[in-house]
N, C-alpha and C positions, 0 to 999 in steps of 0.2 A: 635183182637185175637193174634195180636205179640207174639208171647213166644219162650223159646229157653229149650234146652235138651240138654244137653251134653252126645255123642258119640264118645267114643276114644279120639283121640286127636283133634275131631272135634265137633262141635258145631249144633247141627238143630234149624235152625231158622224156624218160621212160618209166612212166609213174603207176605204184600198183592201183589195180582198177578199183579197189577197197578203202581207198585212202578220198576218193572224188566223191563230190555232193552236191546230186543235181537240185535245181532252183524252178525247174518248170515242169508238166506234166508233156506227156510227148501220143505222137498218131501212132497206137501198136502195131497196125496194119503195116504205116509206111517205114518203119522200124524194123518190122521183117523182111519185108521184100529189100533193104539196105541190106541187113545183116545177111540176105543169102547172096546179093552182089560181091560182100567181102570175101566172105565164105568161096564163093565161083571162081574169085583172084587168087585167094590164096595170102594175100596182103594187104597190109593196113595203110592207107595212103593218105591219110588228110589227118591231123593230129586235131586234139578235142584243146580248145582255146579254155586255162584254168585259171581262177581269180588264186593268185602266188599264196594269200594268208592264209585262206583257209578251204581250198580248194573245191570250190566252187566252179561248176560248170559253167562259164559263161556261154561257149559256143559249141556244140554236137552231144546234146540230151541223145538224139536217136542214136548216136557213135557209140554213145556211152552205154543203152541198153543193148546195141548189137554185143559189144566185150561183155557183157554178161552172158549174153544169151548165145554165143560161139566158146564161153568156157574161159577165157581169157585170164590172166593173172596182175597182165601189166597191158598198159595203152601206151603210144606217142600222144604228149600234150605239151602248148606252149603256153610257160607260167605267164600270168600279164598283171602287173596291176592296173586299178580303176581310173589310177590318174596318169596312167600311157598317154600321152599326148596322140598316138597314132590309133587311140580306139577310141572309136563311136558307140554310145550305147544308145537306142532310142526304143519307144514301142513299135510293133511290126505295123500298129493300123494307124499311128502317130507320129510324126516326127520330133515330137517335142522329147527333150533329155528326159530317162529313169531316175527315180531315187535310188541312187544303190543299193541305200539301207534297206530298201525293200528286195532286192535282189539275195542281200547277205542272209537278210531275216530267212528269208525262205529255204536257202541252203543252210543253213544252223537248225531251224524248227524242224524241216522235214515236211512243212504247210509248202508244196511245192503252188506257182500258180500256172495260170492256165497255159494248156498249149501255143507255141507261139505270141508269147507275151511279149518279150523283150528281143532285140536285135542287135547283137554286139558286132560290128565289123573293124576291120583293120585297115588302115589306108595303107594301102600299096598289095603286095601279091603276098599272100599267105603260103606259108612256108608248106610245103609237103613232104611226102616221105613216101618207102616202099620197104617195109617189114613184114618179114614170113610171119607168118600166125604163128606158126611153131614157135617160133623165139619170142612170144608174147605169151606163149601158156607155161 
């Protein structure tokens, strides 16, 4: 079901959820009560931000266990690389720049790190979306 959409100056891809590699550990609790919000809609609205090379979660760890945990096959994600001029990466309790290589490292090892480590945002308004679940499984 790969296919892509162009929004803004960004891209939605429709990437199998098999193919992603998260980088941080996440709140299971607040993971669920997301994945029953999605679940209650019906659709998938806010796409999981993915480092392009080696698809790496930068942004929605919790998005990413709800598509597990609702059965899913494929997700909305916008590929980004590290050197997007329009992405901010910093720590959530720090504002000083990440190493990335620490970011990369942990999505290759599988040594995810803690919850809420890193903070990737986008300058301007993050592209959304409204996809039936159905056509995600």
């Amino acid at each position: 079901m790969s296919s892509s959409k162009a929004i803004g100056t960004y891209t939605l891809d429709i990437l199998p959820v098999s193919q992603l590699r998260p980088s941080e550990k996440i709140n299971v609790p607040r993971a669920r009560t997301l994945g029953k919000s999605i679940a209650e809609t019906g659709q998938w609205t806010t796409p999981i931000l993915v480092e392009r090379r080696h698809f790496i979660i930068m942004d929605g760890h919790h998005r990413y266990f709800c598509a597990r945990e609702l059965d899913l096959s494929f997700v909305p994600c916008i590929l980004l690389s590290y050197d997007d001029p329009n992405l901010n990466v910093t720590y959530w309790d720090n504002p000083t720049q990440v190493d990335i290589n620490r970011i990369i490292h942990a999505g290759l090892s599988g040594n995810l790190m803690s919850f809420k480590t890193t903070r990737h945002t986008l300058n301007g308004t993050l592209p959304s979306c409204a996809i039936a679940l159905n056509d995600l499984r």
